[in-house]
N, C-alpha and C positions, 0 to 999 in steps of 0.2 A: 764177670761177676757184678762191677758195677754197672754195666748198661743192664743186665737183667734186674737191679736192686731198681733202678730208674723207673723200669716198665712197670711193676711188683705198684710201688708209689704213685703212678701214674692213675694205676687200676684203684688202689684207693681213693685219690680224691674224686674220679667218676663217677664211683662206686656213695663215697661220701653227699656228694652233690644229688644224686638220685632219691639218696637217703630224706627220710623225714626227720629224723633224729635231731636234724639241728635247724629243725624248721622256724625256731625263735630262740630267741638268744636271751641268757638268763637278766642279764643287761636291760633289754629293751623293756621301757615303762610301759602298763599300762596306759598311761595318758596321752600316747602318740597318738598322730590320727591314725586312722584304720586304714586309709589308703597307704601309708607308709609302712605299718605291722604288715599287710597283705604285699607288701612289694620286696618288704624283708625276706621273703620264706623264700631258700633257693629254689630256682628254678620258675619262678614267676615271673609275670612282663606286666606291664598294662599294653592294654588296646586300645582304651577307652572308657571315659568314664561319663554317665548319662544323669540328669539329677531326678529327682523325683521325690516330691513334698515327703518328709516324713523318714526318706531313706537314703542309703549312698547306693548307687547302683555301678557295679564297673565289669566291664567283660575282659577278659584276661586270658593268656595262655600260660599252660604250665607245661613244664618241662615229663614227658614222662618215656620210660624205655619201651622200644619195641615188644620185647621179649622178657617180661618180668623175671621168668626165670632165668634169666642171664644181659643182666641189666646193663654192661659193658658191650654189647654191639647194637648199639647204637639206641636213636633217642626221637621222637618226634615232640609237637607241639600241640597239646590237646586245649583246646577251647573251652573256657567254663566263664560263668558269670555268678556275681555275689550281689544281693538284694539283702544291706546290713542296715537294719534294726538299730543292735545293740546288744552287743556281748552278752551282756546279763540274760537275754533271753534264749530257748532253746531253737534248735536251726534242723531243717528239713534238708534234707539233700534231695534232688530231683532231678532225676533223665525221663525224657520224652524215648530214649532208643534210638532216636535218630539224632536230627542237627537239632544246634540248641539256637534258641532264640535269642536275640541280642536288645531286645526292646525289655522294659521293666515289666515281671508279672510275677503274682501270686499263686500259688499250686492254693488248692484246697484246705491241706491241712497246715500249710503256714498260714492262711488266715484262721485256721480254730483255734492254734496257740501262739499266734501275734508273736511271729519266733522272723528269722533272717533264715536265706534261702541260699544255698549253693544248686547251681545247675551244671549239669555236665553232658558236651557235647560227646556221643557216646563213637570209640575208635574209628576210624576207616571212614567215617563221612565226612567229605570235604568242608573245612580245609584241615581237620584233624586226624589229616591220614601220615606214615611215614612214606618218606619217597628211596627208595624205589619202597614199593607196595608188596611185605611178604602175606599174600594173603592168611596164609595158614597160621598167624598169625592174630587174626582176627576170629578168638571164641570168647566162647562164657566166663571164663576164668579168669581170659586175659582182663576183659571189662571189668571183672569186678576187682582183682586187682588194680585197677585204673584209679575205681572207686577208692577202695581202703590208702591207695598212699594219697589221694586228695583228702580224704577224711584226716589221717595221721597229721598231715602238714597243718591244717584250718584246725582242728580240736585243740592247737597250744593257743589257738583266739579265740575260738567258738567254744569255751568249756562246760557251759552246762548240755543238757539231753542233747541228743542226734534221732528226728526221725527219717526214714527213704519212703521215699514214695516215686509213683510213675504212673501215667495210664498207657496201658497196650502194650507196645514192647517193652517202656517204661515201665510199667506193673514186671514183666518179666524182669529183666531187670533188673528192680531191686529184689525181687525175689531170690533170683540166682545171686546177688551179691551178697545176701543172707544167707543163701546155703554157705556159699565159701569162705566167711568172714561173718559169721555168728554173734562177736563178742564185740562188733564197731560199734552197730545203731542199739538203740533204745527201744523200737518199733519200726514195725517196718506199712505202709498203708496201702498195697497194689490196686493199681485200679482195671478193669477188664484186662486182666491178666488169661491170654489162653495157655492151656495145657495140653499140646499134643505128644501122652505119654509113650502111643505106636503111633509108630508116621504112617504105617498102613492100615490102621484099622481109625476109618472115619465116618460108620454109621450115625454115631450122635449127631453129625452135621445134615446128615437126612431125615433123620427124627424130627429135628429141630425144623426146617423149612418142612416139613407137610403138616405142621400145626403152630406156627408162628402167626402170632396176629388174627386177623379172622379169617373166612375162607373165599369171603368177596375179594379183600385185597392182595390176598396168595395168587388167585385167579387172574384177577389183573395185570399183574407183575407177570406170573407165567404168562399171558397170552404175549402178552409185549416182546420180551426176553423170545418167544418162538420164532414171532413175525419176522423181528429181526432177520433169523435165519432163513426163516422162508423167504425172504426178498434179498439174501444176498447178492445178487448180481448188481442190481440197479443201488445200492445202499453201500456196495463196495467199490463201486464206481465214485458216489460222491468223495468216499473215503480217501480215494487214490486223489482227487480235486481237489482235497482238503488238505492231504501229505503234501501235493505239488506247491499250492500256495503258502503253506507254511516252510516247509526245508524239509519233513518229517523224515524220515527212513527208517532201515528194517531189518538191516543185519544181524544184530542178537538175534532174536527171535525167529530169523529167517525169511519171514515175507509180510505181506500187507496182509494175506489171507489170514495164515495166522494169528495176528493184530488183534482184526478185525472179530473174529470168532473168542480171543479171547476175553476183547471188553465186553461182548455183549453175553458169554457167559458168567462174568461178575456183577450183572445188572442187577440180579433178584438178593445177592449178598448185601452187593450195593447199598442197596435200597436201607434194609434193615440193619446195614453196619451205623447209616447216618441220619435213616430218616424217623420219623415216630408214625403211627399208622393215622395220625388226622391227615398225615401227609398224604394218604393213598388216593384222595381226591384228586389230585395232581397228575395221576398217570391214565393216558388213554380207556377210556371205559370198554371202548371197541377197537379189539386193537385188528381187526381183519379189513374193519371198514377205513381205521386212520388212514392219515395221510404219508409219504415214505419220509415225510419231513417230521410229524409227529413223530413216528417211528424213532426217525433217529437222534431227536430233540431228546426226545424222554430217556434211551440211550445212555448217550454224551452227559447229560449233566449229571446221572446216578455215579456212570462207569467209567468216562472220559476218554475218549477214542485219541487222548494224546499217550494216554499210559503206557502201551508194549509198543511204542514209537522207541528208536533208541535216545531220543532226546527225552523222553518219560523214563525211561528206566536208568537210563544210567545216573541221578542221583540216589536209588535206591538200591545197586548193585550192592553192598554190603550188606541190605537185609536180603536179599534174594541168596547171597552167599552164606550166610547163616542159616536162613531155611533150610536152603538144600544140602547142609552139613553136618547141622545140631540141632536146629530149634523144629523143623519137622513143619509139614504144609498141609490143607486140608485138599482133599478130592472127593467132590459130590456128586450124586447122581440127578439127571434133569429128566423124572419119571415122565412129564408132560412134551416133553420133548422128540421125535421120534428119531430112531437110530442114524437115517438117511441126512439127515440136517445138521449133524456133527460129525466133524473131519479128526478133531485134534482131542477131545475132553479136557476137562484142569489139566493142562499145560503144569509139567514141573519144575520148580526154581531152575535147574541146569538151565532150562531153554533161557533164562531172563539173565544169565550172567557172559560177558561174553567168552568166548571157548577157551580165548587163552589162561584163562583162571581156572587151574584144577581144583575139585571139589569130592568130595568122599562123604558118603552122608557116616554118620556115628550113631548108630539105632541107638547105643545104650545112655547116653547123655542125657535125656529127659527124662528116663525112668528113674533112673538116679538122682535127681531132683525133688521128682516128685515122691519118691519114697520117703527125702528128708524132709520135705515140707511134711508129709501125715506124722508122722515118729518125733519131730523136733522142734515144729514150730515152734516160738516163742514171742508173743506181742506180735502178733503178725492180723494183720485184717486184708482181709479181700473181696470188695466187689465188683460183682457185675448186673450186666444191664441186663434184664428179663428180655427183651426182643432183640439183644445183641450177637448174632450170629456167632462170634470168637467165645461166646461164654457156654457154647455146647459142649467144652472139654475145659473145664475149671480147674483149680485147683482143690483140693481137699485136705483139712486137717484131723484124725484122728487121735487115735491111742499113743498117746507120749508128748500129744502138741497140748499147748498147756497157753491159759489166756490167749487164746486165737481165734478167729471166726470168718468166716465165709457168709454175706449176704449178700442177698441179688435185688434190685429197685423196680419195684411194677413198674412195666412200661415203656424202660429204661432203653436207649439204643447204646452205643460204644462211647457217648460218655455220660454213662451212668457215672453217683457219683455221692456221696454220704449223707447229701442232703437231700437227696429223691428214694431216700429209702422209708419204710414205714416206720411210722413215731416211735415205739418202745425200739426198733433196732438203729433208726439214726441216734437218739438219746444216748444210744450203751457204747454205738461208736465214737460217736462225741467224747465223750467221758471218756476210756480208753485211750483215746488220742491225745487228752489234756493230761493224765494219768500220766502215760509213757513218757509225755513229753515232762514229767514233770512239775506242772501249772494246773494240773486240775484245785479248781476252790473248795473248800472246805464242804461247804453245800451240795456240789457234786461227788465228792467221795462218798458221802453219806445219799443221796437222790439222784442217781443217774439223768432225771427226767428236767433236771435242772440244768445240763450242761449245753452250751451256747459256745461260737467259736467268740472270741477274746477280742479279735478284731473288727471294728466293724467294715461290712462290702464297699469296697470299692469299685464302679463298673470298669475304669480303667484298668486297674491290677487282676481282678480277679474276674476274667470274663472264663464261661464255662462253657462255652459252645466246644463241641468233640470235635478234638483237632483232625481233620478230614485232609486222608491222605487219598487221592483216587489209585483205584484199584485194589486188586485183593492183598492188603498188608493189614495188621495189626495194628 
């Protein structure tokens, strides 16, 4: 009785430690410093602390369970960083989806409401993985519970508005953290958030490339993206010269061939996940007369012939686990392409994870999503990029979603972004965003077309180039 009364007590304080609930203590002033409030909340550490005029910046681990719903077998160390302002003002939370950065920056919409930033490096990517690694472990739910007990522990410091935001998987992201946990944030801001609601049905994604851009630079792009294939011999030979000298290999995915036919069918994606179309001057005008060295220049730099190497993929295995799980992948058709000159087509996330990770895809997971996104939204904003390939399955807010919106930025590639939107719809986003947050001006409540981010640009903090992942991710 009493060694069972021991374990009973054991499982409490575990259980207590995991907990948010006593994430500050009624004791502790106000007037401490913030590195010390922030190192009070159990299960905090520091790593590191960086300075930067104006702000404390510190990267930190937090203690969080494998397995939320059973928060007693066991615990890993999730990575996150806080850019603090000052309590008084409202705070953004923000994932990228993947690793999180450790250098000081600005998302977007902490600089519209000059608010303090928590960032979160999101599960399963190194080094914020549990060891041993239960994959199945790694979904939507779990993340966003991730989210909410970080949110619960920093809201007894951070107490006015919370908004999320993310771009890409980021924008997902906070979106699913919304469906799961509705009552945390204040506003939620997604930035090229895709929506693949059937992971089999992906005509929008062919729609979208046989009229994207104009029809000089479509051409272009395809003729290149062909060549490729038509010179595969001589072009996979360099490749093999190129794996030699660097280390590369090829086990996930199975061979060099494969590889090879995968980057150069994410060329034309490529291209319009990163580039803008003044860019299309850039690519081979003649791509039968180029050189095999143009050929494969132009290539490499869109699609990056290091990508389905298993030294490319394996920092990406967790989103490739997810695709082929829950979040659902696109496959497009290459009409300019003839039958003879493709072996493999869009290659499915299975092939990019390696075998010994079982994987089961979950058809009904996105539907379910995206059902509560149209029916529930609430303070939810979403844009994307007008020539942004991932924004041909958006998200949408209907009947029941209430102060929400969906806009898309002429032009825009994958990091479209609130200020390359047109006047009357940047203005409204603006203002919504200082509204949710809390800090909209007087002026702006009454004149949308008044509203201006609070902060002014920093090119250090807040640089806005689309964070470019190579290859076909999000």
């Amino acid at each position: 009785m009493r060694k069972a009364l021991r374990w009973v007590l054991s499982l409490v304080v575990l259980i207590g430690t995991l907990s948010t609930a006593g994430a500050a203590t009624a004791a502790e002033p106000d007037t401490a410093d913030i590195k010390d409030r922030l190192l009070a909340i159990p299960g905090v550490s520091l790593v590191e602390e960086k300075p930067y005029p104006g702000y404390r910046f510190f990267v930190l681990n937090f203690t969080q369970p494998v397995d939320h719903r059973h928060p007693a077998k066991g615990t890993f160390q999730q990575r996150i960083t806080v850019l603090h302002k000052d309590v008084s003002r409202p705070t953004v939370f923000y994932t990228g989806g993947y690793n999180v950065s450790t250098t000081p920056s600005r998302r977007e919409p902490t600089q519209i409401v000059d608010g303090n930033q928590i960032s979160m490096e999101y599960r399963f990517f190194t080094p914020s993985r549990p060891a041993p690694a239960d994959w199945s472990k790694l979904d939507i739910w779990q993340a966003a519970s991730d989210q909410h007990r970080i949110f619960k522990a920093l809201k007894k410091i951070y107490g006015q508005k919370w908004l999320s935001t993310g771009g890409s998987k980021g924008g997902m992201t906070a979106t699913y953290y919304e469906r799961f946990y509705p009552k945390d944030m204040d506003g939620v801001v997604a930035y090229v958030a895709p929506n693949d609601v059937v992971n089999k049905e992906d005509s929008a994604y062919d729609r979208f490339f046989a009229k994207v851009g104009t029809k000089e630079c479509r051409d272009r792009l395809n003729a290149v993206q062909r060549e490729a294939l038509v010179r595969r011999e001589p072009l996979e030979k360099k490749y093999a010269e190129v794996a030699a000298a660097e280390g590369f290999t090829f086990t996930t995915i199975g061979s060099l061939d494969k590889a090879y036919e995968a980057v150069v069918l994410d060329y034309v994606w490529g291209f319009w996940q990163y580039s803008l179309l003044a860019d299309c001057g850039a690519i081979p005008a003649d791509a039968k007369n180029a050189s095999d060295e143009d050929i494969w220049a132009s290539v490499d730099s869109i699609a990056g012939f290091s990508s389905y190497t298993d030294q490319g993929l394996e920092p990406y295995t967790p989103y490739y686990y997810q695709a082929g799980t829950q979040l659902g992948a696109p496959t497009i058709k290459f009409p300019h392409i003839e039958k003879k000159y493709i072996r493999y087509g869009y290659q499915p996330p299975r092939n990019f994870v390696p075998r010994d990770i079982k994987m089961k895809f979950q058809p009904g997971v996105m539907r379910g999503v995206d059902t509560w996104v149209r029916h529930n939204a609430r303070h939810m904003l979403f844009v994307y990029g007008e020539n942004d390939p991932w924004g041909a399955e958006p998200f949408h807010v209907g009947k029941g979603a209430r102060d929400s919106y969906v806009f898309t930025a002429p032009g825009a590639n994958h990091g479209a972004r609130v200020a390359g939107l047109v006047e009357a719809e940047k203005d409204l986003a603006t203002a919504r965003i200082l509204k949710w947050a809390g800090v909209a001006p007087a002026a702006v409540q009454d004149d949308p077309s008044k509203a201006k981010p609070l902060a002014k640009y920093d090119s250090r903090l807040d640089k806005r180039d689309v964070e470019r992942e190579m290859s076909l991710r999000p």
